[in-house]
C-alpha positions as CSV (number, residue, x, y, z in Angstrom):
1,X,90.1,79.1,194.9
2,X,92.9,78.0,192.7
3,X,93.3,78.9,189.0
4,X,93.3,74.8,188.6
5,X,90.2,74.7,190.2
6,X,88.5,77.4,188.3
7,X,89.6,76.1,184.5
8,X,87.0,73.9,184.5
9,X,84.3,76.3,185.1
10,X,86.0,78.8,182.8
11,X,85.9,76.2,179.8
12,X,82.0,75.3,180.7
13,X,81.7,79.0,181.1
14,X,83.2,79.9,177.5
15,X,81.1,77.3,176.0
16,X,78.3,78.5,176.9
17,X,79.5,81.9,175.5
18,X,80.4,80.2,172.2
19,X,77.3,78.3,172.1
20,X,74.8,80.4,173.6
21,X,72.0,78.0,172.6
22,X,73.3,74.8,174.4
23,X,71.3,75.1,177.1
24,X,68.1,75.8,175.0
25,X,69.4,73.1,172.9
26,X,69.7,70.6,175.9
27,X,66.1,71.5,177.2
28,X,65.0,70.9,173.6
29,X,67.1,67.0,173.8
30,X,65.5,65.9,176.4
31,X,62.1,66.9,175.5
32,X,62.5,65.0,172.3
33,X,63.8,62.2,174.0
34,X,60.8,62.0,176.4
35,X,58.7,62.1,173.2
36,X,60.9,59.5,171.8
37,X,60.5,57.3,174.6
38,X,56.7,57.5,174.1
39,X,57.0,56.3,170.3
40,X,55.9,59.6,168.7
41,X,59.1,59.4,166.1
42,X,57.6,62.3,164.2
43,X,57.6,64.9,166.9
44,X,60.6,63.8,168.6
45,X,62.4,64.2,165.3
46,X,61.5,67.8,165.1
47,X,62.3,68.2,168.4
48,X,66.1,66.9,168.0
49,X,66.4,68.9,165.2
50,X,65.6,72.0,166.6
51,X,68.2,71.0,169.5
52,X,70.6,70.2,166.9
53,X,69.7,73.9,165.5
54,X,70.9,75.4,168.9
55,X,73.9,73.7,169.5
56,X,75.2,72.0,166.3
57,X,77.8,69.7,168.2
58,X,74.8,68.5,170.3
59,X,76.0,64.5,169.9
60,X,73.0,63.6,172.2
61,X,70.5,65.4,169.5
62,X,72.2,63.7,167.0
63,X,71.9,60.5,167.9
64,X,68.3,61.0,168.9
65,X,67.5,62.4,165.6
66,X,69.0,59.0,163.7
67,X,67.5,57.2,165.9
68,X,64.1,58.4,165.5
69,X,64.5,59.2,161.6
70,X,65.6,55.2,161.9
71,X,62.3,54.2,163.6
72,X,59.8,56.2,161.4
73,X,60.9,55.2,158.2
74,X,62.9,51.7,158.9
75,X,66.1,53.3,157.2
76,X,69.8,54.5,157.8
77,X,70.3,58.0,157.7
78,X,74.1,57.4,156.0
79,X,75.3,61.0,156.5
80,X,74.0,61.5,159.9
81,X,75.4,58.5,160.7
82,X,78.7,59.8,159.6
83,X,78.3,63.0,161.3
84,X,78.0,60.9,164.4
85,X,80.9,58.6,164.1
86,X,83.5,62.2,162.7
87,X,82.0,64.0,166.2
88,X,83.0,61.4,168.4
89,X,86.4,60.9,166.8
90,X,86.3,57.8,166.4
91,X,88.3,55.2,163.3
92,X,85.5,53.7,162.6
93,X,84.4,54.2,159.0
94,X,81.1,53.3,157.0
């Protein structure tokens, strides 16, 4: 194995070290979005949270939890939303 070969498993590998909870955090996405899918907003939302609790940079979570705060109470979440767009580093602006 080549050291080329083995940087990408050393990155995945130091994430996990650095964020310890994002594979808690992932298990915790996509239960939420199987709740989500099912229209229970409410407990999907505390579901991404809790994702978004072990893993803070967990963009999937955070989209989920807009989107779910967005479908319970028919409202924009402004600073999530801008979270959102900062994380994926993007020049869009609000």
């Amino acid at each position: 194995m080549t050291v080329m070969n083995s940087e990408p498993k050393l990155g995945r590998l130091i994430g996990l070290v650095e964020f310890s909870g994002a594979t808690k955090s992932t298990e915790k996405y996509r239960f939420a979005l199987e709740l989500y899918k099912q229209d229970f907003f409410d407990k999907a939302q505390i579901q991404f949270e809790k994702s978004i609790e072990e893993n803070p940079l967990n963009l999937n979570s955070m989209v989920g939890l807009y989107l779910s705060k967005k479908n319970k109470s028919k409202k924009t979440d402004l600073d999530l939303l801008n979270t959102i767009i900062r994380l994926t580093d993007s020049d869009f602006t609000l």
